[in-house]
C-alpha positions in Angstrom: -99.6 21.3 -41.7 -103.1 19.9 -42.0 -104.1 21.0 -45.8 -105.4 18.1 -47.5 -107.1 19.1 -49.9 -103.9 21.0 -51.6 -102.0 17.5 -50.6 -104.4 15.3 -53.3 -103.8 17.8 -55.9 -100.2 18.0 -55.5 -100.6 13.8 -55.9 -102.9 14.4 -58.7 -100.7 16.6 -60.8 -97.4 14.5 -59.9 -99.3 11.3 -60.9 -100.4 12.5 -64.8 -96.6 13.7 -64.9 -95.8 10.4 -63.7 -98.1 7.9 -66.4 -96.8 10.0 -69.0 -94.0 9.9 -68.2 -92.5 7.1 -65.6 -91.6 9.2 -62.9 -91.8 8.8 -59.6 -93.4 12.2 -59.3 -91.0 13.8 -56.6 -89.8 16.4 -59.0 -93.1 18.0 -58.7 -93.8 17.2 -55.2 -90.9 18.6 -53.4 -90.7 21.6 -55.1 -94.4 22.3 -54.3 -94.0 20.9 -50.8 -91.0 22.9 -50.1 -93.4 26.2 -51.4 -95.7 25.1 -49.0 -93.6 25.6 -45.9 -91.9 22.1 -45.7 -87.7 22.2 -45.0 -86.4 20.3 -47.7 -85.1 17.5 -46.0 -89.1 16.8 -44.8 -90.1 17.6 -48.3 -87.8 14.8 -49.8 -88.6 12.6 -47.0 -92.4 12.8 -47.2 -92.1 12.5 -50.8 -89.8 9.4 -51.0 -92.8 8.1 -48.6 -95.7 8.8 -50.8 -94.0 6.9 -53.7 -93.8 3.4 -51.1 -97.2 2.8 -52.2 -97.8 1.1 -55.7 -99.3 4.2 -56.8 -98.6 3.7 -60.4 -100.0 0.3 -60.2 -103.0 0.9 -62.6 -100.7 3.0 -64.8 -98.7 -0.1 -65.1 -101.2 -1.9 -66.0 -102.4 0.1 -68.6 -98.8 0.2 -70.1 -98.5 -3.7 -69.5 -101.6 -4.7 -71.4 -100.3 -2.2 -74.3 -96.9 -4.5 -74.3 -95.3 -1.3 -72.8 -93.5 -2.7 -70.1 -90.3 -5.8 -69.6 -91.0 -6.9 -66.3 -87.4 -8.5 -66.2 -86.0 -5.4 -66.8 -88.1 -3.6 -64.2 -87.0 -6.1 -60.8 -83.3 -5.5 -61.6 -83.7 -1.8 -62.2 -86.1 -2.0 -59.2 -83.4 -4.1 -56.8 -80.9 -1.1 -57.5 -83.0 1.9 -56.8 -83.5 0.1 -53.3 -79.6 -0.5 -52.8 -79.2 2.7 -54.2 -82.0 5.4 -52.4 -80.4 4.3 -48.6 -77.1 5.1 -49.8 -78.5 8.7 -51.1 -80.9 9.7 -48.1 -77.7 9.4 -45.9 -75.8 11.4 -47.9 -78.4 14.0 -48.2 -79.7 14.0 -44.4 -76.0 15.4 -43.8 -75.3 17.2 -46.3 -75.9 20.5 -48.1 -76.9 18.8 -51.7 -77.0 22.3 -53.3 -73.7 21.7 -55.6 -75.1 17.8 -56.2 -78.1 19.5 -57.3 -76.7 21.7 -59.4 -74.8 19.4 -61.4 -77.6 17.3 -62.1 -79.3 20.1 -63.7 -76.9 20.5 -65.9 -76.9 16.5 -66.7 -81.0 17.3 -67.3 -80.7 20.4 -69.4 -78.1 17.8 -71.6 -80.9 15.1 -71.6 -83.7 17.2 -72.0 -82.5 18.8 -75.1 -81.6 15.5 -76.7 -84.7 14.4 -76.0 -86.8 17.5 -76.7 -84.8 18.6 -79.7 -85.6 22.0 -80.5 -84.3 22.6 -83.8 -85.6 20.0 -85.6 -88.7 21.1 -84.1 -88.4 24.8 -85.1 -87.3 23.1 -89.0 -90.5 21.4 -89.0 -92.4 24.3 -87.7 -90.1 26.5 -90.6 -91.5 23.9 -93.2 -95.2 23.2 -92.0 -93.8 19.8 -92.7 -94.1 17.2 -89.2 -91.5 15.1 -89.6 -92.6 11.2 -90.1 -92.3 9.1 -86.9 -89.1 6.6 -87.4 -90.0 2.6 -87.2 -89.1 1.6 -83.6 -85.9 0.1 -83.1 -85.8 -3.4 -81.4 -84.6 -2.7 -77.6 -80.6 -3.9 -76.9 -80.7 -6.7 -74.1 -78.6 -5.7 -70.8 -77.3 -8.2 -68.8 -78.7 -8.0 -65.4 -75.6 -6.2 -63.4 -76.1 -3.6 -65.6 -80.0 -2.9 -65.5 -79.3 -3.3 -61.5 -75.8 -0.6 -61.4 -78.2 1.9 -63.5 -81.1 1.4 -60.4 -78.4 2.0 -57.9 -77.3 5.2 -59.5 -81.1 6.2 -60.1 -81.6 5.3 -56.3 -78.7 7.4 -55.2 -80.4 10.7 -56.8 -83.8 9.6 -55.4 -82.6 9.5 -51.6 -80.8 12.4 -52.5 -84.2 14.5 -53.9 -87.2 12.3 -53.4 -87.0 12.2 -57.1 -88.3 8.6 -57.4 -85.6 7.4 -59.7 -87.6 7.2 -62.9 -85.7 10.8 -64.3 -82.5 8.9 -65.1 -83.9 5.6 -65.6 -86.3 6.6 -68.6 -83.6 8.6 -70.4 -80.7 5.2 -70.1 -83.3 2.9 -71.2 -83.7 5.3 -73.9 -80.3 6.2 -74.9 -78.4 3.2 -73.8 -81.2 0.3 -74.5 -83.0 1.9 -77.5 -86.4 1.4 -75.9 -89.1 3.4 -77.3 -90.5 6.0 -75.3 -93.5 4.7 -74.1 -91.6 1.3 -73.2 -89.1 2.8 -71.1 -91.9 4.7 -69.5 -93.9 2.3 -68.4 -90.8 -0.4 -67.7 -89.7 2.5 -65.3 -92.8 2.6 -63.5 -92.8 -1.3 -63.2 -90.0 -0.6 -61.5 -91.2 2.0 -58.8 -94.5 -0.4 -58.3 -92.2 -1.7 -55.1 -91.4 0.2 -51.8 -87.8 1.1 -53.6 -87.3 3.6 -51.3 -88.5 2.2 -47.9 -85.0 1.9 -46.0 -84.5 5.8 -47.3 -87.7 6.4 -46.0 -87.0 5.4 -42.9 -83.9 6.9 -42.6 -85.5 10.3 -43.0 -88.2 9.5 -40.8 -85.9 8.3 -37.8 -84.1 12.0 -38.4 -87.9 13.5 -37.9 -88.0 14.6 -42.0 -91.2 13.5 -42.9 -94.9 14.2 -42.8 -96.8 10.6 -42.5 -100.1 12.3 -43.1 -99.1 14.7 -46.4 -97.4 11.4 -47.5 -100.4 9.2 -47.8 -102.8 12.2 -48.7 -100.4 12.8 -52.0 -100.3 8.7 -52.6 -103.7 9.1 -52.7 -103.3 11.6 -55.5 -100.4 9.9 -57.0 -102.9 6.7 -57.7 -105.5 8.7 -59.5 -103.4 10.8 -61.3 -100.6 8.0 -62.7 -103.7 6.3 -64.6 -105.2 9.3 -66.3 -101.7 10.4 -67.2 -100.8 6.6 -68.6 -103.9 6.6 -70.7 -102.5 10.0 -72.5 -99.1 8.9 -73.2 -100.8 5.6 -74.8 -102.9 8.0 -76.7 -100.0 9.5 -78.6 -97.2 9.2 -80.7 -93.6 7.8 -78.7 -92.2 10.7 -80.8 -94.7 13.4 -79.2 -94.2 11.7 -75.5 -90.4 12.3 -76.2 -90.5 15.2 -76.7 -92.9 16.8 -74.2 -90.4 15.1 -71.9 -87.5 16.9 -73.2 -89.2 19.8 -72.4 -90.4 18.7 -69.1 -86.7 17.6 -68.3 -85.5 21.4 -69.1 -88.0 23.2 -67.0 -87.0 20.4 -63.9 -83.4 21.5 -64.8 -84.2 25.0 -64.9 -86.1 24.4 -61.0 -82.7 23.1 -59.4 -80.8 25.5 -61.2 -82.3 28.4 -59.9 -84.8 28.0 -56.8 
């Protein structure tokens, strides 16, 4: 499939998802591929292979100058998801993942409504009163065998659906760590900066499951977009990024639930 034009916007509307955000972006970009004709073995394959490049690096940046990102943190996260993605791409190359997928949509549609949470939003929206932003909390220290067990499991789910890994570490640094939004966010990309998923990439690529072309055509994308999207998370409140990605966790859950 030689479309690259559609290949650098599917990048470019992963990557703002991704700055915002911390994702890896394969949440939007295997769907999409998978729309566009791809099987979806190929379109978790090329996607795991678009997200070996740094391509968050200047959305990293951006959240590193802020103080937004613990590079510590990151490395152990990031030596799990690589432990972790080779273990899940052989799991996924043969098997059906349809009941793993859909019980990590219901483990989203849990997350996302914490995070999103819906009727304190409709009380404010009842009142006309916004509810005042709560100090930030200082974030709980892990020791490292725990930081590196939570990038294995994240790695697991990313071989499994070229999900990148950042959809369950954002929420755990979150809930379990107390990191603010926009530091978990841009501590999770820290952690995707390296080729995390490079043995699971290869594993899908020795089975024939990826597209080396659409791959660096949406890292192209990815690049662009993760720094625009970076700059608007930065821009607003950790209370308003929280919530936008409730609601982007629920319509993710909603995608694997259903299609």
């Amino acid at each position: 499939m030689d479309q690259p034009l559609v290949m650098l916007v599917v990048g470019l509307a992963a990557g703002v998802l991704s700055g915002m955000f911390g994702i890896g972006g394969g949440v939007v970009i295997v769907p999409i591929l998978t729309m566009l004709g791809f099987g979806l073995q190929e379109a978790v394959g090329t996607s795991l292979a678009a997200l070996l490049m740094p391509v968050g690096i200047f959305a990293a940046i951006a959240y590193y100058r802020a103080g937004k990102l613990k590079i510590a943190t990151a490395v152990w996260v990031a030596l799990g998801l690589a432990a972790g993605a080779i273990l899940g791409a052989q799991i996924a190359i043969g098997l059906d993942p349809k009941l793993i997928q859909k019980a990590y949509a219901v483990f989203l549609i849990y997350v996302g409504w914490r995070f999103a949470e819906p009727r304190k939003w409709w009380a404010e929206y009842r009142s006309a009163t916004p509810r005042q932003e709560a100090p930030a909390s200082e974030p709980r220290h892990a020791e490292w065998y725990i930081l590196f067990a939570l990038g294995v499991l994240a790695g697991i789910l990313s071989g499994l659906f070229g999900i990148g890994g950042g959809i369950i570490i954002v929420p755990a640094l979150v809930g379990l760590l107390h990191f603010d939004q926009k530091l978990a966010g841009g501590t999770s990309l820290g952690a995707l900066l390296l080729p995390v998923g490079l043995g699971a990439a290869v594993s899908y690529y020795q089975a024939g499951m990826l597209n080396v072309n659409a791959a660096a055509l949406v890292a192209l994308g990815l690049t662009i977009g993760a720094f625009g999207g970076a700059r608007l998370a930065l821009r607003m409140s950790s209370a308003m990024v929280k919530r936008l990605y409730g609601v982007f966790l629920l319509l993710v859950a909603i995608r694997f639930l259903f299609f």
